[in-house]
TIMI-2910 file (N, C-alpha, C, CB; in pm, 1 decimal, decimal comma, always signed):
<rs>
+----------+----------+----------+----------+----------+----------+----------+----------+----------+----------+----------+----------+------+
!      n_x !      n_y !      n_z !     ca_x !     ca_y !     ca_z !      c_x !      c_y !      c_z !     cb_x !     cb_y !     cb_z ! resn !
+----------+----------+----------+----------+----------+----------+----------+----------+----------+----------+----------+----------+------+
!   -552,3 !  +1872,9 !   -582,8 !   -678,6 !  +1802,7 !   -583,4 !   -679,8 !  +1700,1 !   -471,1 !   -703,3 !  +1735,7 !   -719,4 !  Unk !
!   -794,0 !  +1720,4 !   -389,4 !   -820,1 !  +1604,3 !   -283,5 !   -867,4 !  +1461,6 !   -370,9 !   -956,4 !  +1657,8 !   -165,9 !  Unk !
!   -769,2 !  +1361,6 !   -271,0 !   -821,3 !  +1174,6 !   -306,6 !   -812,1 !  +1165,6 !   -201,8 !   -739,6 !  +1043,4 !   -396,4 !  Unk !
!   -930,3 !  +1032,9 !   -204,7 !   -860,2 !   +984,6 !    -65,4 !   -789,2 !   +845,3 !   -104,8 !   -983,0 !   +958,7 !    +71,9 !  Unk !
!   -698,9 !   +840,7 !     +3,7 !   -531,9 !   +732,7 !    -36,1 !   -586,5 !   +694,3 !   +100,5 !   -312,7 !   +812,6 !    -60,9 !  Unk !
!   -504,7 !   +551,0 !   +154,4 !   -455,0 !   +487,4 !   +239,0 !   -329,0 !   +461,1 !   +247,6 !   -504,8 !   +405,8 !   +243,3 !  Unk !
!   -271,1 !   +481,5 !   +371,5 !   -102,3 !   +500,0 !   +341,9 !   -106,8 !   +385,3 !   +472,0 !     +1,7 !   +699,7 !   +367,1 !  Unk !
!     -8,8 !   +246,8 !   +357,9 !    -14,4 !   +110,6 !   +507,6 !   +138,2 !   +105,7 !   +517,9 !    -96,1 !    -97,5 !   +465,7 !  Unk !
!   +182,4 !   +133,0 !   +677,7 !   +306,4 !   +108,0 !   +721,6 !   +343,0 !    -31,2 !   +727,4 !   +322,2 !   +163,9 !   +838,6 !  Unk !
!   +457,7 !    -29,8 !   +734,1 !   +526,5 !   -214,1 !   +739,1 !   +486,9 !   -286,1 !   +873,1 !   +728,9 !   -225,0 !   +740,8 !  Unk !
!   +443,7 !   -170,2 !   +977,9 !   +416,9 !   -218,3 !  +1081,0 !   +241,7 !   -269,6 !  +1102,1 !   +471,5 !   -115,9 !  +1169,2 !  Unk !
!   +199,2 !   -237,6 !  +1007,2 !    +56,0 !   -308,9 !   +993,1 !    -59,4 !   -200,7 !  +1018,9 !    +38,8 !   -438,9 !  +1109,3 !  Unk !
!     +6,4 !    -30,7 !  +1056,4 !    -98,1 !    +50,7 !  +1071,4 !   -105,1 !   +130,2 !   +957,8 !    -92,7 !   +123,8 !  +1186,5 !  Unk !
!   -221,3 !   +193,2 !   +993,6 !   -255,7 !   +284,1 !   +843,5 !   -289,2 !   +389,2 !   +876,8 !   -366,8 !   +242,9 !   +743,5 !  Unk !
!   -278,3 !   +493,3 !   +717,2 !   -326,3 !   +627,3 !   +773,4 !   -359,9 !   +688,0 !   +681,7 !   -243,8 !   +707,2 !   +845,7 !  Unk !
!   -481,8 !   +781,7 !   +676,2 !   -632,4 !   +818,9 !   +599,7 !   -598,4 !   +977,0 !   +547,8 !   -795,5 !   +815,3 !   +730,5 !  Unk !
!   -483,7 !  +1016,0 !   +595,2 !   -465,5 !  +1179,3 !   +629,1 !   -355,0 !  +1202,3 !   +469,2 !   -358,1 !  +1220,7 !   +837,5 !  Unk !
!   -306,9 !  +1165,6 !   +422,5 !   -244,1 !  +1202,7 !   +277,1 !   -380,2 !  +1247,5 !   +174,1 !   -150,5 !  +1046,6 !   +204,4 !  Unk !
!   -386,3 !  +1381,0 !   +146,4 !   -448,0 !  +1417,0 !    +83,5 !   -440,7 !  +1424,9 !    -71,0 !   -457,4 !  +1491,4 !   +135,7 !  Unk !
!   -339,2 !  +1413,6 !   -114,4 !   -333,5 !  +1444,7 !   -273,9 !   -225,6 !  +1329,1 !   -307,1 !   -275,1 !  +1624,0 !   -323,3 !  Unk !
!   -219,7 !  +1309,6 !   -480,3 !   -126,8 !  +1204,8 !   -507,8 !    -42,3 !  +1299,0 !   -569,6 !   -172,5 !  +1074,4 !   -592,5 !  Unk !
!    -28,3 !  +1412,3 !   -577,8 !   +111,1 !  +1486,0 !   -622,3 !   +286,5 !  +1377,5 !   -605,9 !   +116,5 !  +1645,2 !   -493,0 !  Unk !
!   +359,7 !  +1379,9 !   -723,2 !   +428,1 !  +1306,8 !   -707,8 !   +490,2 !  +1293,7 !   -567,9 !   +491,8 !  +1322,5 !   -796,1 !  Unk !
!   +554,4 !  +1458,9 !   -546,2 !   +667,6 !  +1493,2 !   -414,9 !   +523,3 !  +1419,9 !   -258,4 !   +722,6 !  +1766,0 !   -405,5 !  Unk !
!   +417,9 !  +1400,1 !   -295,1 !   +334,4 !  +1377,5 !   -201,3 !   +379,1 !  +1174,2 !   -150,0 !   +158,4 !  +1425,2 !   -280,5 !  Unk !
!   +340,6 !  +1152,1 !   -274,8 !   +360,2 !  +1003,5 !   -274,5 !   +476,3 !   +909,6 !   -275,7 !   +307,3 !   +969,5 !   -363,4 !  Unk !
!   +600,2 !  +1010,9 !   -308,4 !   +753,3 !  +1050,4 !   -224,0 !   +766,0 !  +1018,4 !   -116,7 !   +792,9 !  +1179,5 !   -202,5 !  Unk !
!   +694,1 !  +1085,9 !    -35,5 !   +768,8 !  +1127,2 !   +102,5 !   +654,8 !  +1048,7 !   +194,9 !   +787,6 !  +1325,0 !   +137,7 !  Unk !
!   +538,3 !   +990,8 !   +101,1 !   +478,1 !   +842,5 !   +202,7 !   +567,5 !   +742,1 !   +173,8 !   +311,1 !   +769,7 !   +163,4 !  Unk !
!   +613,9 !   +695,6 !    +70,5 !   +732,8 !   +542,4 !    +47,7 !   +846,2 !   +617,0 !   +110,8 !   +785,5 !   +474,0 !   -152,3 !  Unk !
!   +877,9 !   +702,7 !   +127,4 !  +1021,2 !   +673,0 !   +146,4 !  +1143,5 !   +711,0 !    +36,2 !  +1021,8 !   +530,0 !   +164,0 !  Unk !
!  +1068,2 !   +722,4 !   -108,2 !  +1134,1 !   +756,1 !   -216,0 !  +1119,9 !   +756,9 !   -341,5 !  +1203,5 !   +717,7 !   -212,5 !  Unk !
!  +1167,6 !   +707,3 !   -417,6 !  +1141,4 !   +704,9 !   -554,6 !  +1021,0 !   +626,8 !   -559,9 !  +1253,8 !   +650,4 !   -639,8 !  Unk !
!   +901,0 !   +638,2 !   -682,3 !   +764,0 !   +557,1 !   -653,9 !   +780,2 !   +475,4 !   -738,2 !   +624,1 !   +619,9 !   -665,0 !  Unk !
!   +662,5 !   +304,7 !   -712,6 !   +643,1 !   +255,6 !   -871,7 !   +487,8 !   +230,7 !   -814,8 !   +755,4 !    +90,7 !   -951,3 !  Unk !
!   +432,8 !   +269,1 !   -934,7 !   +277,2 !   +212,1 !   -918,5 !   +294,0 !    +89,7 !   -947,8 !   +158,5 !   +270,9 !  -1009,8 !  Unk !
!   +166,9 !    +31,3 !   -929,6 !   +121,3 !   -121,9 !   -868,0 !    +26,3 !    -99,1 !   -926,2 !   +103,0 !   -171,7 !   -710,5 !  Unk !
!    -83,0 !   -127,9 !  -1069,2 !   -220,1 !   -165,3 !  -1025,2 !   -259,8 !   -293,5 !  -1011,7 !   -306,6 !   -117,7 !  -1101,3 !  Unk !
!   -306,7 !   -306,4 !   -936,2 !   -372,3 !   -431,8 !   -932,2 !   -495,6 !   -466,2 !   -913,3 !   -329,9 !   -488,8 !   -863,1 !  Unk !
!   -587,0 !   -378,4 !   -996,7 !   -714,4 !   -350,5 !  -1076,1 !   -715,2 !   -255,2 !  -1118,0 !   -823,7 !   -355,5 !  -1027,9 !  Unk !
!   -840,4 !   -251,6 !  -1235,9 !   -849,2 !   -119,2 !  -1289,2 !   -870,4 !    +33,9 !  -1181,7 !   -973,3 !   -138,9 !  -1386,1 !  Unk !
!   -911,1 !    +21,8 !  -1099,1 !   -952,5 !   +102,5 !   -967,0 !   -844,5 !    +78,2 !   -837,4 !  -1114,0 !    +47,1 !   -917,1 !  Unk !
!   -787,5 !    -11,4 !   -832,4 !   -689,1 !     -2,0 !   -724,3 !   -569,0 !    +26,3 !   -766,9 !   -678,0 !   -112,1 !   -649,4 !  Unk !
!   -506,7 !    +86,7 !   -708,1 !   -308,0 !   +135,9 !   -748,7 !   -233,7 !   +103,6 !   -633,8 !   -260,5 !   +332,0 !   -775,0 !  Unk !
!   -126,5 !    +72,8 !   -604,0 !    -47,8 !    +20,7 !   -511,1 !    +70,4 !    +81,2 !   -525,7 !    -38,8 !   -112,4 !   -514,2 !  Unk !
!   +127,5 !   +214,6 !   -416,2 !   +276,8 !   +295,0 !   -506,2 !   +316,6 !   +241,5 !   -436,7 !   +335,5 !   +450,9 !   -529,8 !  Unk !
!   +479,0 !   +209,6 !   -443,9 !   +555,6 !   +170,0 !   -346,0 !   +682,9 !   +249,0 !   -369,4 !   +569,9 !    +21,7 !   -342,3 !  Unk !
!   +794,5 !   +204,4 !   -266,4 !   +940,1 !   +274,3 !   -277,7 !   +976,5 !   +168,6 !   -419,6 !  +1067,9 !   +253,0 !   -102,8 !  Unk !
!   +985,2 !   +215,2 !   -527,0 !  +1087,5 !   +157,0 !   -687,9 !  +1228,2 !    +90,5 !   -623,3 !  +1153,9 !   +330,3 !   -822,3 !  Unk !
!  +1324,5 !   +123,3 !   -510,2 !  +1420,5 !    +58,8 !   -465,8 !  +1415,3 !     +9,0 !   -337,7 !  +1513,2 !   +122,2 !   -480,1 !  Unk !
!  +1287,2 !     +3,7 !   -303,4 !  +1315,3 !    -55,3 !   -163,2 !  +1352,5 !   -206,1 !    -96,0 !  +1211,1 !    -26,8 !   -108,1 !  Unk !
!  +1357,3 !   -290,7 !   -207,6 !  +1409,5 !   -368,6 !   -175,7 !  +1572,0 !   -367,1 !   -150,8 !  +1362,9 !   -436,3 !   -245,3 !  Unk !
!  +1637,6 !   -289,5 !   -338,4 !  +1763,4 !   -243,5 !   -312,4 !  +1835,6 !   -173,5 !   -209,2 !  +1778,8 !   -190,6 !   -385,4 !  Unk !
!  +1741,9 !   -114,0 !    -74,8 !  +1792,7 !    -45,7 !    +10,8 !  +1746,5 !   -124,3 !   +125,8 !  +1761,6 !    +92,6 !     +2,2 !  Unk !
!  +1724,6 !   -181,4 !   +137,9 !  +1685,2 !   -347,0 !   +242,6 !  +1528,0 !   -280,9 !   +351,0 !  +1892,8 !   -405,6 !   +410,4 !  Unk !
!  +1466,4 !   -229,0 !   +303,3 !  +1332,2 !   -192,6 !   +364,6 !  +1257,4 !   -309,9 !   +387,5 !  +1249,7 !    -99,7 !   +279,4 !  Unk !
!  +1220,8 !   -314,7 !   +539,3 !  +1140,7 !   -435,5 !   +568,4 !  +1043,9 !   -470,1 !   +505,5 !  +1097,5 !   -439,6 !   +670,9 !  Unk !
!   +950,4 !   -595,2 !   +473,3 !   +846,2 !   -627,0 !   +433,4 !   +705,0 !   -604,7 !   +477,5 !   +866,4 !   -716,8 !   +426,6 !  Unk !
!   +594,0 !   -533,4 !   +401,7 !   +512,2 !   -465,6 !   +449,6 !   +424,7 !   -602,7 !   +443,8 !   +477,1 !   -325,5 !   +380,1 !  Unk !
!   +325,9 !   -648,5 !   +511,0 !   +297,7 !   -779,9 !   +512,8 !   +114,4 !   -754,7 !   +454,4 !   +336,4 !   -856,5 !   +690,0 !  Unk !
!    +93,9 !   -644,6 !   +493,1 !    -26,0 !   -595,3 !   +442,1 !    -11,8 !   -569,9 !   +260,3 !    -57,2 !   -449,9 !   +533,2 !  Unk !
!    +59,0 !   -499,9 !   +227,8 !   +126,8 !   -465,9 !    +99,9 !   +133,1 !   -596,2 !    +16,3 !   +275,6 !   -404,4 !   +125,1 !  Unk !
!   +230,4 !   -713,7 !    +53,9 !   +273,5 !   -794,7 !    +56,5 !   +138,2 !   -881,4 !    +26,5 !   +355,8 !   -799,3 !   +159,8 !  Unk !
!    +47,8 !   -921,1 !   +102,9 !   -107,4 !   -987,4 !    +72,6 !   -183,8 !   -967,7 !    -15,5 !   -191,6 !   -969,5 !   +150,4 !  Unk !
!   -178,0 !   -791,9 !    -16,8 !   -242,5 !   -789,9 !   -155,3 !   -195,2 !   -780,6 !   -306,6 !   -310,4 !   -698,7 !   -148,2 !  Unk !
!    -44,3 !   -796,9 !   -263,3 !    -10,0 !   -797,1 !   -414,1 !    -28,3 !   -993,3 !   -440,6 !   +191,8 !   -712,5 !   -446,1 !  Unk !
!     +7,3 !  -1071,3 !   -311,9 !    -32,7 !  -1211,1 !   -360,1 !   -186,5 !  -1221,6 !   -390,2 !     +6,2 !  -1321,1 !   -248,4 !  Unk !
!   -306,4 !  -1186,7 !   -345,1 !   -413,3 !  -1187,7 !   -382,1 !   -455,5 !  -1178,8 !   -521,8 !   -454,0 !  -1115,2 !   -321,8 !  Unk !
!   -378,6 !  -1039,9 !   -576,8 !   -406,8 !  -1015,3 !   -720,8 !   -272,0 !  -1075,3 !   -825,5 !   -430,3 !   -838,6 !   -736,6 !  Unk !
!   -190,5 !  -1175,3 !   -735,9 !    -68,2 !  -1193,5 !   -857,8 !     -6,9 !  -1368,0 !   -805,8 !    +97,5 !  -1028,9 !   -837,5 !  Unk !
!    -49,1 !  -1387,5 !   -716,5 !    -43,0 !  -1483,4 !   -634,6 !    +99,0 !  -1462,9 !   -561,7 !    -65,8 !  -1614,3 !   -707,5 !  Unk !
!   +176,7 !  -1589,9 !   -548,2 !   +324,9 !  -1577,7 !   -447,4 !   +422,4 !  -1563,6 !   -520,0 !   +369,9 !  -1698,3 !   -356,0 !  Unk !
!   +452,1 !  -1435,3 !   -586,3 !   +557,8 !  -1426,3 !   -659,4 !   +616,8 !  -1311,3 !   -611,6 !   +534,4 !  -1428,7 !   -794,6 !  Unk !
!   +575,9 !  -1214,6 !   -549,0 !   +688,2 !  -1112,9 !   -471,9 !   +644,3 !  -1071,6 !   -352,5 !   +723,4 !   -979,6 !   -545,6 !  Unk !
!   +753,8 !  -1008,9 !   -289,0 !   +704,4 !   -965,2 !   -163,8 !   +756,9 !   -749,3 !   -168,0 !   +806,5 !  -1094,3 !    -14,9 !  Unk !
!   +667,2 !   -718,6 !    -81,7 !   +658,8 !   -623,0 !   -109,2 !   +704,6 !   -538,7 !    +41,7 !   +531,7 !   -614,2 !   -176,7 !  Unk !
!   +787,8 !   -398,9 !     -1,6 !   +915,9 !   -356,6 !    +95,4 !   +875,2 !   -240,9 !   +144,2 !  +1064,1 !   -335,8 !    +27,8 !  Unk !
!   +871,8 !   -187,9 !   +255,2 !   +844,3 !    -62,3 !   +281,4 !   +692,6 !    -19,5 !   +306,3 !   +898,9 !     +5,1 !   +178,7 !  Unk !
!   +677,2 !   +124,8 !   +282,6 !   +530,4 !   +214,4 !   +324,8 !   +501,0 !   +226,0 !   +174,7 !   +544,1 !   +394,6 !   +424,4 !  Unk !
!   +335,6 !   +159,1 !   +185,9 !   +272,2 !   +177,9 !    +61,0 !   +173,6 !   +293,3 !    +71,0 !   +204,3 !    +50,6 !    +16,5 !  Unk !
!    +88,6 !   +323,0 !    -63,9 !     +5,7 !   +404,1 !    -54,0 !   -107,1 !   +344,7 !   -124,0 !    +49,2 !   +522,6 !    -92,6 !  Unk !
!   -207,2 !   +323,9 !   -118,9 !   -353,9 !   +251,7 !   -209,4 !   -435,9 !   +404,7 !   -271,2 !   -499,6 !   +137,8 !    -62,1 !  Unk !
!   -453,7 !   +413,9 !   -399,3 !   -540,4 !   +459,8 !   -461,9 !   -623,5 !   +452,4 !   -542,1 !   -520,6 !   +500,1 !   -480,0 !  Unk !
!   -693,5 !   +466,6 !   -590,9 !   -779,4 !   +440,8 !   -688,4 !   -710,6 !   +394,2 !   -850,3 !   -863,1 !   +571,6 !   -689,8 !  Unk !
!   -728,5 !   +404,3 !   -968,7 !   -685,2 !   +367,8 !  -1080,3 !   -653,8 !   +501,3 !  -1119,2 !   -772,6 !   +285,6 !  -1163,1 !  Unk !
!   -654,0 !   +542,4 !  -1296,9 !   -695,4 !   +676,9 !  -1325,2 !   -780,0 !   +686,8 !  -1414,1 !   -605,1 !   +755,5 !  -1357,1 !  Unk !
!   -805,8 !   +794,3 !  -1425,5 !   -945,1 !   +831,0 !  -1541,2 !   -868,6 !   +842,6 !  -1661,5 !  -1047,6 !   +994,7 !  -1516,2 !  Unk !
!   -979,2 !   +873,0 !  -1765,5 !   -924,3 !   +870,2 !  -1917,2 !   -853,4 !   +992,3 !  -1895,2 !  -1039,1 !   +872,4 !  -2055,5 !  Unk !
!   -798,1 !  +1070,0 !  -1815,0 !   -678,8 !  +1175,6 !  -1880,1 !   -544,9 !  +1126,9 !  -1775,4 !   -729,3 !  +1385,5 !  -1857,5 !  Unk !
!   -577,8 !  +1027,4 !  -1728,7 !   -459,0 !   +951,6 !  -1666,8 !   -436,4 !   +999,4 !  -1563,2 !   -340,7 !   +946,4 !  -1730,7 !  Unk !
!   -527,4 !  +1095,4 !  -1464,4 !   -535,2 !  +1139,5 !  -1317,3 !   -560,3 !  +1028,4 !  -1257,4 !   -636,7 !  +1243,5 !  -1277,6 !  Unk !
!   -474,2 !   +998,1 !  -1108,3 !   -480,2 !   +920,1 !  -1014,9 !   -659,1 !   +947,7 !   -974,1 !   -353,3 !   +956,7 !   -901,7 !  Unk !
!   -751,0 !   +839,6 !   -942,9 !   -860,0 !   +875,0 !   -880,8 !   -850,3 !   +816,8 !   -724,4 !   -980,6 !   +823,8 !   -965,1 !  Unk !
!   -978,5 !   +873,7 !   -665,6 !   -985,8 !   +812,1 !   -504,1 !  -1001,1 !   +679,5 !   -482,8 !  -1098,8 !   +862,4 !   -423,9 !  Unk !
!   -935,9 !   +656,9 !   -405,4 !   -964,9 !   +493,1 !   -319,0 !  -1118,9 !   +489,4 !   -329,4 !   -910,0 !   +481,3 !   -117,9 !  Unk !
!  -1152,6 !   +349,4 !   -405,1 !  -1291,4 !   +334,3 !   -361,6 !  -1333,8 !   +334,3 !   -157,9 !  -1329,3 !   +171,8 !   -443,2 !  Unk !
!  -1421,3 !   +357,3 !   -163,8 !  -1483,7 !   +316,9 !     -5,4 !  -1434,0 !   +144,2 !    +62,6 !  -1689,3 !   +316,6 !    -26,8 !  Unk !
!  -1485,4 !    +49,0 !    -53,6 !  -1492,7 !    -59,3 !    -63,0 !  -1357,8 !   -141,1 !     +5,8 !  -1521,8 !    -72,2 !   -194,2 !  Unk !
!  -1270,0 !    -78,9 !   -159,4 !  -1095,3 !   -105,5 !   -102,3 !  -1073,0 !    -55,0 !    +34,8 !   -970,0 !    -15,8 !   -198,9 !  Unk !
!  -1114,5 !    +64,4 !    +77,5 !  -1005,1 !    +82,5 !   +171,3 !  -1067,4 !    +14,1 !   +303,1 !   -960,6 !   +247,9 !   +190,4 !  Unk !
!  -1199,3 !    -14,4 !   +283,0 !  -1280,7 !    -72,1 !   +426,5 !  -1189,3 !   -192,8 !   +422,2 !  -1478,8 !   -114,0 !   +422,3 !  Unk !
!  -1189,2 !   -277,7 !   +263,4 !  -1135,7 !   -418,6 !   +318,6 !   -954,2 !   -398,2 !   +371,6 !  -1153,5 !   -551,6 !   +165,9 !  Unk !
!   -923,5 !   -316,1 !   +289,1 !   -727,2 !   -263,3 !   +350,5 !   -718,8 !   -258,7 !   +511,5 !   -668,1 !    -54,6 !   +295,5 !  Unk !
!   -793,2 !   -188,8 !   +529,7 !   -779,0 !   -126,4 !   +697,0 !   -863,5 !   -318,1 !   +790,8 !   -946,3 !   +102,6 !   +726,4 !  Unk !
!   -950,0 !   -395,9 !   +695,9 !   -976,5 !   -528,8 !   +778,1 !   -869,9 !   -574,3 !   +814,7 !  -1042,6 !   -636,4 !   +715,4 !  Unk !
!   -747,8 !   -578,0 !   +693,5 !   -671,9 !   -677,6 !   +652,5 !   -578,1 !   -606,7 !   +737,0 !   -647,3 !   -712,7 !   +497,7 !  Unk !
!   -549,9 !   -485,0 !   +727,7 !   -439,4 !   -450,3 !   +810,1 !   -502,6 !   -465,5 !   +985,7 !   -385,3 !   -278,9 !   +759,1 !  Unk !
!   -590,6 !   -454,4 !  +1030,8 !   -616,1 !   -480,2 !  +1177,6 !   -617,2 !   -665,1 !  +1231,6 !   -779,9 !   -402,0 !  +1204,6 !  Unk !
!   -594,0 !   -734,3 !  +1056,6 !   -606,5 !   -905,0 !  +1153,2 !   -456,4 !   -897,4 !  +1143,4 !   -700,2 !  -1089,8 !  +1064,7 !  Unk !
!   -336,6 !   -812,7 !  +1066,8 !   -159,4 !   -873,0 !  +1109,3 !   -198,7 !   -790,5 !  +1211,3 !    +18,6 !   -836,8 !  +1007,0 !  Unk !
!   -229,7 !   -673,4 !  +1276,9 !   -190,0 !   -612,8 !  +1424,2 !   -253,5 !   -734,0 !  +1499,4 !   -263,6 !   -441,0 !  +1472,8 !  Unk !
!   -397,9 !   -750,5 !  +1497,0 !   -424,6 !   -823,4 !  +1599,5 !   -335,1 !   -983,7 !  +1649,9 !   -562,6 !   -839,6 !  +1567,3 !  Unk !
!   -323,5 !  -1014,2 !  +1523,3 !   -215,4 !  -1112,6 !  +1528,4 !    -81,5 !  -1151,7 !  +1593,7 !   -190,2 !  -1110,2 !  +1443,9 !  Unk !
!     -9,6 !   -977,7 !  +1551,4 !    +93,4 !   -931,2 !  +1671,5 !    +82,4 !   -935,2 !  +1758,6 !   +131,5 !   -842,7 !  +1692,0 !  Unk !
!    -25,0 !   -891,7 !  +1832,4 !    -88,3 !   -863,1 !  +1971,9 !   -125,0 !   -983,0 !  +2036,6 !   -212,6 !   -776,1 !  +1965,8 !  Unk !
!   -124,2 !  -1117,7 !  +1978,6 !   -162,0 !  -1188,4 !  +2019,5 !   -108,8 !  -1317,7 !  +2028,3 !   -239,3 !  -1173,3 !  +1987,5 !  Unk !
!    +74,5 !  -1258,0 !  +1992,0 !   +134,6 !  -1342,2 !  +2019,5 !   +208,0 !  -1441,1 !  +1865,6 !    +37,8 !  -1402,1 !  +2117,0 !  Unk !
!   +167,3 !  -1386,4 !  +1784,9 !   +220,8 !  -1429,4 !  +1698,0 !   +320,7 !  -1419,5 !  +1589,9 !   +165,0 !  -1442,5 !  +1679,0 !  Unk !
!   +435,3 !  -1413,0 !  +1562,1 !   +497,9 !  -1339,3 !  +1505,6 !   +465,3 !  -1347,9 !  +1339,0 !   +625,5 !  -1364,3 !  +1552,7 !  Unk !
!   +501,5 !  -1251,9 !  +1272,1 !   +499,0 !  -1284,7 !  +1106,1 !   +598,6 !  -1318,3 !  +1049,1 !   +465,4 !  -1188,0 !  +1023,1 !  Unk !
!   +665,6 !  -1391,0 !   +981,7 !   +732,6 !  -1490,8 !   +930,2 !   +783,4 !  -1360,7 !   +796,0 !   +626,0 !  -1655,0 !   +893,1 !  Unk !
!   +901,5 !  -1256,7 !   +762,9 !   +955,5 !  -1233,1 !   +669,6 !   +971,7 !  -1333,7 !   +587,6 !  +1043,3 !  -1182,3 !   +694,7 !  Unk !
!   +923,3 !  -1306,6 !   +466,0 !   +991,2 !  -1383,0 !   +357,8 !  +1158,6 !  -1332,1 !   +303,0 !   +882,7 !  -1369,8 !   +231,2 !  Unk !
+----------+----------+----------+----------+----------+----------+----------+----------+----------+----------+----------+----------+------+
</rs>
C-alpha cells in the first residue's frame, strides 16, 4: 500500500520517495531496528530503537520536533521517517500535506543555517 512518508537525514535533507511503511521498508530508512514516535494522533516519528546505543549522530530536525511535542528531554539519533498516525485497524496512514510542508520548512532553516555559516551545537 502507497503512504506518503518523509524520510529526514541527520544531515538536514529529506526525501519524499519511500513508498510504503512495510516493516523491512522502515528498516532500511533508520538504519535498523524501528521505534515509533507519535507525537500526535496523525503524526508518527520511526526512528533506529538503538541508535543511540550504536553512537548515530543527532538528527537536529528529528530532534526539534520531538522537543516541540515533549519539550527538552531527548535528543534524537540517526534517519527518521514521519508518517501519519493509524486508523482503527492499526494501519500506518499518510503524512498529512500539512506535516510534511511544515518538516521540509524546518528541515530547509538547519540547511540554510549550515550554509550560512553556522554550526549546530550536538547535544
Amino acid at each position: 500500500m502507497t503512504t506518503n512518508t518523509l524520510q529526514v537525514l541527520t544531515d538536514c535533507s529529506f526525501n519524499s520517495s519511500i513508498e510504503d511503511t512495510e516493516l523491512e521498508t522502515l528498516q532500511d530508512a533508520v538504519g535498523g531496528l524501528i521505534q515509533a514516535v507519535d507525537l500526535t494522533p496523525s503524526l508518527t516519528m520511526w526512528c533506529n530503537e538503538e541508535g543511540k546505543l550504536i553512537g548515530l549522530p543527532v538528527n537536529p530536525v528529528a530532534t526539534a520536533m520531538w522537543t516541540r511535542y515533549f519539550g527538552e528531554t531527548d535528543v534524537i539519533v540517526g534517519n527518521v521517517v514521519f508518517t501519519g498516525g493509524c486508523d482503527e485497524d492499526g494501519n500506518t496512514t499518510s503524512l498529512l500535506e500539512e506535516d510534511a510542508t511544515n518538516i521540509k520548512k524546518l528541515c530547509s532553516s538547519y540547511v540554510n543555517a549550515l550554509e550560512g555559516g553556522f554550526k549546530l551545537v550536538e547535544l
